[in-house]
DSSP file (Angstrom, degrees, kcal/mol; ACC not computed):
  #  RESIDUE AA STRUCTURE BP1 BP2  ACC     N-H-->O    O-->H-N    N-H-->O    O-->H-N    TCO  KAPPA ALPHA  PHI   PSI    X-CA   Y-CA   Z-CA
    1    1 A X              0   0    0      0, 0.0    70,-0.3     0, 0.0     2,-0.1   0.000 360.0 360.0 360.0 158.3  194.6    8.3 -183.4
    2    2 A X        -     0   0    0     68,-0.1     4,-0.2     1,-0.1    68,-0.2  -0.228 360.0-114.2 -95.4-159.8  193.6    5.6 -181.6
    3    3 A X  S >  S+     0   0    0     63,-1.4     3,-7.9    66,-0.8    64,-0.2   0.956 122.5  57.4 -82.3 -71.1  193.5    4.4 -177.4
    4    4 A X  T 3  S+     0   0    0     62,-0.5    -1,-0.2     1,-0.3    63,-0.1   0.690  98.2  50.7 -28.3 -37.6  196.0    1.9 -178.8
    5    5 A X  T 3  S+     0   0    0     61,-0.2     2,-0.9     1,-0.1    -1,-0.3   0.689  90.3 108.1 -85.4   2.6  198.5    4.4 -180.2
    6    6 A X    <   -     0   0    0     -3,-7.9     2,-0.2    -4,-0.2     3,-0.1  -0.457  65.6-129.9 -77.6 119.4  198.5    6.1 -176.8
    7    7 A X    >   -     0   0    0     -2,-0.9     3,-1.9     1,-0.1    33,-0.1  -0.500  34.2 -91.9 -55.6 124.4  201.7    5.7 -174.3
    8    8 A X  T 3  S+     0   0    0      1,-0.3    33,-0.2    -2,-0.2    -1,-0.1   0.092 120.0  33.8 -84.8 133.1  201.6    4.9 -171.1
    9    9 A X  T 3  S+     0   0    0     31,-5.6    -1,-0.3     1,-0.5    -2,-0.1  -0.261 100.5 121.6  96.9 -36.2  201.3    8.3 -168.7
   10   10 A X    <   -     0   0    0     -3,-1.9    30,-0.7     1,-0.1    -1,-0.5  -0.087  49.5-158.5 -58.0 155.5  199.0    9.8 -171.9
   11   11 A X  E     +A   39   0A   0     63,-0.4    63,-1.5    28,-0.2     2,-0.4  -0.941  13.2 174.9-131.0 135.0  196.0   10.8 -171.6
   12   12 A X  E     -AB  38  73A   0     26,-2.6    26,-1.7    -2,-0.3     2,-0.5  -0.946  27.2-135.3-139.0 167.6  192.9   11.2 -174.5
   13   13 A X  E     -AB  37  72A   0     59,-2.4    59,-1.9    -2,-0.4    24,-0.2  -0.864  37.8-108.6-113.7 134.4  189.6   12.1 -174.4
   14   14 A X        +     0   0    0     22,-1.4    21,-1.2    -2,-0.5    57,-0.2  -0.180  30.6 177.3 -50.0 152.2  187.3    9.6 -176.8
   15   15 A X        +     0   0    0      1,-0.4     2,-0.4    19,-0.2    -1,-0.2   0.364  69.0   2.0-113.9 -55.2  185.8   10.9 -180.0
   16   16 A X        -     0   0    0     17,-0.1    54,-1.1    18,-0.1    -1,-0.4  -0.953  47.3-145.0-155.1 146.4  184.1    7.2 -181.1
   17   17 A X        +     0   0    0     -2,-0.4     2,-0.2    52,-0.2    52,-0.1  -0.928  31.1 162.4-107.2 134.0  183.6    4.0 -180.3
   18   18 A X        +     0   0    0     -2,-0.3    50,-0.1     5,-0.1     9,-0.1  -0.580  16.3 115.2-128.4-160.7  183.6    1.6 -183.1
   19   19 A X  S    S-     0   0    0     -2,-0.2     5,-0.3    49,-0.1     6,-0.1  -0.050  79.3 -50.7 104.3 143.8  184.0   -2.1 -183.3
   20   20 A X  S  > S-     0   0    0      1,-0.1     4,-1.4     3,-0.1     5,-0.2   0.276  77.7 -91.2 -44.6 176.8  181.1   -5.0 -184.6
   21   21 A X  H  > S+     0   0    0      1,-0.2     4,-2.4     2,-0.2     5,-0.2   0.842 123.5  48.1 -75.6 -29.8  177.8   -4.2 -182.5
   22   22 A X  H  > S+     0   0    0      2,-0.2     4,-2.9     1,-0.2    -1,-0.2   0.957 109.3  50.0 -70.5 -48.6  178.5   -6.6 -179.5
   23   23 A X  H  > S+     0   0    0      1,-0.2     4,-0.7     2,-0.2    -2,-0.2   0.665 113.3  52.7 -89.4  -8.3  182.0   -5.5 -178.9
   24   24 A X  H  X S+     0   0    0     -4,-1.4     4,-3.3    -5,-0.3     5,-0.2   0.860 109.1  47.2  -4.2 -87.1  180.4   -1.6 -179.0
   25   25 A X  H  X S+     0   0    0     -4,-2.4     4,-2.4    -5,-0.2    -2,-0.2   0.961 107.0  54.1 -67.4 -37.8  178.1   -2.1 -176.7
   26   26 A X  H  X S+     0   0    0     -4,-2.9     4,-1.0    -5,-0.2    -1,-0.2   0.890 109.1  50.3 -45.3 -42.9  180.3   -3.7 -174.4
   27   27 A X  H  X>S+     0   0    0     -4,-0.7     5,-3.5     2,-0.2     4,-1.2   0.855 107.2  58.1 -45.5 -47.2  182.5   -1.0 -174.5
   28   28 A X  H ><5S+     0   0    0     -4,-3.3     3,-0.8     3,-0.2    -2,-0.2   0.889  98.7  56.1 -22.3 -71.1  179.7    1.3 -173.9
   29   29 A X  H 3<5S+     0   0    0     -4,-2.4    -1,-0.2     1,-0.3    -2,-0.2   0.452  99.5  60.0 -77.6 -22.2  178.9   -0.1 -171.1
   30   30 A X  H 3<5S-     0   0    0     -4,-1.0    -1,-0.3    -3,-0.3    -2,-0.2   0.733 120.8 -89.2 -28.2 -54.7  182.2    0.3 -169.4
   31   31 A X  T <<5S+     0   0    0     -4,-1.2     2,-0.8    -3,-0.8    -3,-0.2   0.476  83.6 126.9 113.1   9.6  182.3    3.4 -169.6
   32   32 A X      < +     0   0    0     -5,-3.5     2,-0.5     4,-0.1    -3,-0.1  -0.649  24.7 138.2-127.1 122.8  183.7    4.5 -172.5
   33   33 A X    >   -     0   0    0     -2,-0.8     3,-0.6     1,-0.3   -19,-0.2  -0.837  58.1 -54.6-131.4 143.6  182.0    6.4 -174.1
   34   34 A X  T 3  S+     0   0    0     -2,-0.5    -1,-0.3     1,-0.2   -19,-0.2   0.274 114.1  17.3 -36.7 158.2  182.8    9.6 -176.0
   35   35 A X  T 3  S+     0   0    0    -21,-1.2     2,-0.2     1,-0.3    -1,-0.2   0.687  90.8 143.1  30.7  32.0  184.6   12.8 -174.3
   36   36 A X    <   -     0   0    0     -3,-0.6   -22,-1.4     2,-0.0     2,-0.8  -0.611  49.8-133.4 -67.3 152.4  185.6   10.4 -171.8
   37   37 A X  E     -A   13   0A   0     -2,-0.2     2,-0.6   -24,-0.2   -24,-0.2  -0.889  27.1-175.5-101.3 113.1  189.1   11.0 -170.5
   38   38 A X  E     -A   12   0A   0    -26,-1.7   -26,-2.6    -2,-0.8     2,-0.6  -0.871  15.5-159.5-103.8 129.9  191.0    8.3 -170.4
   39   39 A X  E     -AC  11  53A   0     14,-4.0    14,-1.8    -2,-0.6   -28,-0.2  -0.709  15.9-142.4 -98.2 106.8  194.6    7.5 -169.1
   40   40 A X  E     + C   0  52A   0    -30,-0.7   -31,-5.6    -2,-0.6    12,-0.3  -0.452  20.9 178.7 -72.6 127.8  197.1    4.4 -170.0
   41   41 A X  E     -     0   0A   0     10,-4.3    11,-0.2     1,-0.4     2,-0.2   0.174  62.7 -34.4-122.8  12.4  198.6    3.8 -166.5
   42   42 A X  E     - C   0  51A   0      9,-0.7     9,-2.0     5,-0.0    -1,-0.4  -0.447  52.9-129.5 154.8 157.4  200.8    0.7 -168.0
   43   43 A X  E     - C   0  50A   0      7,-0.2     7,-0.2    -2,-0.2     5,-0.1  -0.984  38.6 -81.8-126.1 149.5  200.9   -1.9 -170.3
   44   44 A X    >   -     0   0    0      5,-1.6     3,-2.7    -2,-0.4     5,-0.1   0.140  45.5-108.3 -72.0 140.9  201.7   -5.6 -170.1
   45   45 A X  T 3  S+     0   0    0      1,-0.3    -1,-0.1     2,-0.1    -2,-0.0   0.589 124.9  53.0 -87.4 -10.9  205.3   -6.5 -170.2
   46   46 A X  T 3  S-     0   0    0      3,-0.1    -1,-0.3     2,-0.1    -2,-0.1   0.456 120.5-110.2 -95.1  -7.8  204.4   -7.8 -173.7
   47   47 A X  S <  S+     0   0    0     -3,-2.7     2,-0.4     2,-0.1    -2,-0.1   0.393  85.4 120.7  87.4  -0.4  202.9   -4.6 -174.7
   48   48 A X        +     0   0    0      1,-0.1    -2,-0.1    -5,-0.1     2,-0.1  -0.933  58.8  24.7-133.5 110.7  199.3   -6.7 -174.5
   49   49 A X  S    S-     0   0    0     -2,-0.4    -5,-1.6    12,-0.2     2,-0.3   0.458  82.0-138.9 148.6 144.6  196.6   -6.0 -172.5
   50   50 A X  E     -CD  43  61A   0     11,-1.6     2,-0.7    -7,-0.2    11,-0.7  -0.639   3.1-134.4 -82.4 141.0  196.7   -2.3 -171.6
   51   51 A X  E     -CD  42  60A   0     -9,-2.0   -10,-4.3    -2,-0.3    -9,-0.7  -0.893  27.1-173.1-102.8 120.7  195.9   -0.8 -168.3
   52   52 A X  E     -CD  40  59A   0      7,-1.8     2,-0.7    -2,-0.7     7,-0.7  -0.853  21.2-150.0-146.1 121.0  193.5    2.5 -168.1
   53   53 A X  E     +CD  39  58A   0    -14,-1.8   -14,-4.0    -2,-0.5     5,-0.2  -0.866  37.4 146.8-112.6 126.2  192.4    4.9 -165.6
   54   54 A X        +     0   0    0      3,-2.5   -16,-0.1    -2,-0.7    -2,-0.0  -0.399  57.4   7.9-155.3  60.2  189.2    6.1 -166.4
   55   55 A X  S    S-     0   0    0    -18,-0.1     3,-0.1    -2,-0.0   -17,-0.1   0.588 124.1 -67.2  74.7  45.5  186.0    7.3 -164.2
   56   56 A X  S    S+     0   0    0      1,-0.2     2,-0.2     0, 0.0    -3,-0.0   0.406 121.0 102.3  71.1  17.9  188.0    7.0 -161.3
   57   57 A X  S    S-     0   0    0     -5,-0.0    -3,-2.5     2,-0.0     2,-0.3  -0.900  76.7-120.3-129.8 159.2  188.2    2.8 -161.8
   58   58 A X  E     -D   53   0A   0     -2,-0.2     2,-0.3    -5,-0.2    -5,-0.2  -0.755  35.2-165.8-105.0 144.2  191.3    1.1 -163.2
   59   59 A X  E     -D   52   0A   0     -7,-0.7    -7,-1.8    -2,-0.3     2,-0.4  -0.939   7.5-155.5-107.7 132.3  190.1   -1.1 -167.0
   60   60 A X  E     +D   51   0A   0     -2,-0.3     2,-0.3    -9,-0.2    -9,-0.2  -0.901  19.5 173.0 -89.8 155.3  192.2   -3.6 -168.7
   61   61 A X  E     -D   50   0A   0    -11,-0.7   -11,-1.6    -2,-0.4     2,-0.3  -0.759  35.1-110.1-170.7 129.5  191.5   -4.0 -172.3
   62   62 A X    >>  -     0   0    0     -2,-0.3     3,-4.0   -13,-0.2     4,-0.7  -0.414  34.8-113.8 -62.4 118.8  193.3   -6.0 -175.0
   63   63 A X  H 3> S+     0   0    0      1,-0.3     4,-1.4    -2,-0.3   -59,-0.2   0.646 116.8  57.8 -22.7 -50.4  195.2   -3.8 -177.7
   64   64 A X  H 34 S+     0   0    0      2,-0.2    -1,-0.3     1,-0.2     4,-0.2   0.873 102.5  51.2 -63.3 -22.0  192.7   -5.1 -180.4
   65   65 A X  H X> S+     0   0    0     -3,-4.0     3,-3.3     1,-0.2     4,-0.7   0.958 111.7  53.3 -62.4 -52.8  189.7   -3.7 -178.4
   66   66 A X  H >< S+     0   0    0     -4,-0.7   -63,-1.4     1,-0.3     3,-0.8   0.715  96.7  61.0 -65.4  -7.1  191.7   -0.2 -178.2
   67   67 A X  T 3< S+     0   0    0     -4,-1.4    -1,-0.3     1,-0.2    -2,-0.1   0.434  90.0  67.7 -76.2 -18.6  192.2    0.1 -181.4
   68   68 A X  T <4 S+     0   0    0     -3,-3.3     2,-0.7    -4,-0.2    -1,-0.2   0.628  92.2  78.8 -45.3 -50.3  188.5    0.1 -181.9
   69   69 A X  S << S-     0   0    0     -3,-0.8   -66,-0.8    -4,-0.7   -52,-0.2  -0.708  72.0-143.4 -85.3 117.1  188.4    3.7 -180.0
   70   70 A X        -     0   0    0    -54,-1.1   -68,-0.1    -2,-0.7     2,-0.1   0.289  25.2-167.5 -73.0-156.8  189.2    6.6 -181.6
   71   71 A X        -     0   0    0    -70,-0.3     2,-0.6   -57,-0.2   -57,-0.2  -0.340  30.2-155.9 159.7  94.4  191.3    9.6 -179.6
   72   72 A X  E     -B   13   0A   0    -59,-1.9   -59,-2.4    -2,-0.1    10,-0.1  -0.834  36.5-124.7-119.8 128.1  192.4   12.8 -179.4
   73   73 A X  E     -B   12   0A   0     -2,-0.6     9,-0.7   -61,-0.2     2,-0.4  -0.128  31.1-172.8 -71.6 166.4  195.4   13.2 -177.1
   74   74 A X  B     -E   81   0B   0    -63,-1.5     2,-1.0     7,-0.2   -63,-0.4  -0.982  22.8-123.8-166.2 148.0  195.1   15.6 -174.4
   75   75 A X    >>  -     0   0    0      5,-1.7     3,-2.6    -2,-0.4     4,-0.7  -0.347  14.8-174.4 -92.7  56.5  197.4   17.3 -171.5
   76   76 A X  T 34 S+     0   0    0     -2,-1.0    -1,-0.2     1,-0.3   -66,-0.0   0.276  78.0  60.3 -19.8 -42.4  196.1   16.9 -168.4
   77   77 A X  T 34 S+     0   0    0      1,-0.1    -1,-0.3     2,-0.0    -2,-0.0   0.775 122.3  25.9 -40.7 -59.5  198.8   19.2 -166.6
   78   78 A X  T <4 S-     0   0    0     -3,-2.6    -2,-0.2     2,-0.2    -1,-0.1   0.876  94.6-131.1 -86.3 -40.1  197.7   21.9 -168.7
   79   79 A X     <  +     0   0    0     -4,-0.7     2,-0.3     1,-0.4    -3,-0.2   0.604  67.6 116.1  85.1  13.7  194.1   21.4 -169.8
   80   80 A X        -     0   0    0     -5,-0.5    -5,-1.7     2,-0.0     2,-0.4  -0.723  64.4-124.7-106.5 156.0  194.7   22.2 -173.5
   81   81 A X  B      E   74   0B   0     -2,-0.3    -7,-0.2    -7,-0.2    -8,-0.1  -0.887 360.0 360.0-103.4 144.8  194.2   19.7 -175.8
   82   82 A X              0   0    0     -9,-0.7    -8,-0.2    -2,-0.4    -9,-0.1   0.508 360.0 360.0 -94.3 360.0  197.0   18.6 -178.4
């Protein structure tokens, strides 16, 4: 799955980053970067730009960007992955 298909209150920890070489490294350079965890903490009343808590700072990033990241959801609560 991707960041994009995640709901707001999920959380998943990156697998990949993908996306043309610029828009990569910029990501990168964020901070997200595989077996990150990241959490979508809302998204835009239009469902575009998403809101993300992530190395203890909040990210926005536009729906096409997340769609770029790959994702494997994961249960914070518990510590298991799903």
């Amino acid at each position: 799955m991707t960041l994009r298909d995640l709901k707001v209150g999920k959380s998943g920890k990156v697998s990949a980053v993908g996306g043309e070489k610029i828009l990569r490294h910029r990501l990168l350079e964020m901070g997200i970067t595989p077996k990150t965890v990241v959490t979508v903490k809302k998204a835009a009343p239009m469902g575009d730009p998403i809101e993300l808590l992530l190395r203890g700072y909040v990210l926005t990033l536009r729906l096409d960007d997340a769609e770029k990241i790959s994702v494997e959801e994961v249960d914070l609560e518990s510590g298991d992955n799903k």
